[in-house]
C-alpha positions in Angstrom: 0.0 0.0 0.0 1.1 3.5 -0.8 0.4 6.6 1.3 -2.0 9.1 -1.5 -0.7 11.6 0.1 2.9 11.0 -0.3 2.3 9.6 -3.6 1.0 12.9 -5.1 3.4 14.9 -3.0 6.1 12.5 -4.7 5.1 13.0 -8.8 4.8 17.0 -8.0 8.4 16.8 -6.3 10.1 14.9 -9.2 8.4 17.3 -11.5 9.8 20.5 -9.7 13.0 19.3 -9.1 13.0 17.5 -12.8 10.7 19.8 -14.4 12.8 19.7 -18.2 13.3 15.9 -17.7 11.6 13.4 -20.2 11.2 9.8 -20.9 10.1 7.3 -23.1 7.4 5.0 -22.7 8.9 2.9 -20.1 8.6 2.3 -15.9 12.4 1.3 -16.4 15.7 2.1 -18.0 16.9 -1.1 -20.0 20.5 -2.4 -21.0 21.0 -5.6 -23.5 23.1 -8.6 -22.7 25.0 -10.2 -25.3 22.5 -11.8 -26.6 20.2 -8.7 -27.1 18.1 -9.5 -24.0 16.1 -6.9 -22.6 18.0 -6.3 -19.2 16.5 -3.8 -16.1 19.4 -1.8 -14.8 17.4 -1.1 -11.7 16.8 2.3 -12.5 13.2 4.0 -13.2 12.9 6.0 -15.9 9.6 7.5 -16.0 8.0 10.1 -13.6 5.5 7.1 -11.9 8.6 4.7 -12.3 10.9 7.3 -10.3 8.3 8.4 -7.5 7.0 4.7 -7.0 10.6 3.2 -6.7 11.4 6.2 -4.5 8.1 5.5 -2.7 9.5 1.3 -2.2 8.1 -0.1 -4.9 10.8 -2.8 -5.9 12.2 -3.6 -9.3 11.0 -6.7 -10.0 7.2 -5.2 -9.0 7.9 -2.7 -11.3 9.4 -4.8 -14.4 6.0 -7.4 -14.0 3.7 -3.5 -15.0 6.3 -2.4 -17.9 3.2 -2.4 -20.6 0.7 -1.4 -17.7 -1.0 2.0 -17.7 -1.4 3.5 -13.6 -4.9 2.4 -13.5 -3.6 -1.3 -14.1 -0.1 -1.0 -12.1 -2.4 0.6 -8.7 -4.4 -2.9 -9.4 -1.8 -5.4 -10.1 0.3 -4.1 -7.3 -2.1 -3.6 -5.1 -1.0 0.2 -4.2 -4.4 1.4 -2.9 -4.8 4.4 -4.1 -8.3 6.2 -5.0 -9.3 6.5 -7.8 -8.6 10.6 -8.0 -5.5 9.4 -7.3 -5.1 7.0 -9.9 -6.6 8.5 -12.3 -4.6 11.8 -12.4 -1.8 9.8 -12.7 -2.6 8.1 -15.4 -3.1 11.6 -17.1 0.6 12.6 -15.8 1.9 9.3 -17.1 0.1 10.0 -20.8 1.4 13.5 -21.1 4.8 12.0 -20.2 4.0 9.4 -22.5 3.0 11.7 -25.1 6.4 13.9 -24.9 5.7 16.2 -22.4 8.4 17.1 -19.7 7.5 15.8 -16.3 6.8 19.6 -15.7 3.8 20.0 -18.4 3.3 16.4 -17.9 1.7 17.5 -14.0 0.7 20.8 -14.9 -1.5 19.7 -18.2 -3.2 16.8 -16.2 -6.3 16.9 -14.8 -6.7 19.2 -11.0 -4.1 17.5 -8.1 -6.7 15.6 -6.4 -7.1 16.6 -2.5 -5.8 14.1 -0.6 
């Protein structure tokens, strides 16, 4: 379970301190092996990647959501967020998705949701 609160407060941190930073459609920056194997370097690439790893979400937890939107990953790993929650996230995560930097990314998603 992750804290909503510290969640949110998380994504709108990375943002501010990151605000030019962008990323490709990925929860996880990937290295190949000599035989061209998709390897996890244990480093999150992504705004949700960064503030859930930051937040404990493990590696391997987030490897297993790699083609998962938030509203699947807050399932799948059972984060228990709300819905607001969730859903605004999934509008950061888009806009990231989409090119913007993690700063337009928060700012162009839907209202922070109170939490």
């Amino acid at each position: 379970m992750i804290d909503p609160k510290q969640f949110v407060n998380e994504v709108v941190r990375l943002a501010t301190e990151y605000p030019n930073r962008t990323a490709e459609c990925s929860y996880l920056e990937y290295t190949e092996d000599e035989n061209c194997d998709r390897i996890p370097t244990g480093k999150p690439v992504c705004i949700m990647g960064t503030a859930l790893f930051n937040l404990g979400v493990s590696v391997d937890a987030l490897e297993s959501c790699e083609n998962d939107n938030m509203i699947a990953v807050n399932t799948k790993l059972d984060l228990g967020l709300p819905s607001p929650v969730v859903r605004w996230a999934n509008d950061v995560q888009t806009n990231q998705d989409d090119g913007s930097n993690w700063c337009d990314a928060v700012a162009d998603a839907q209202e922070v949701p109170s939490v």
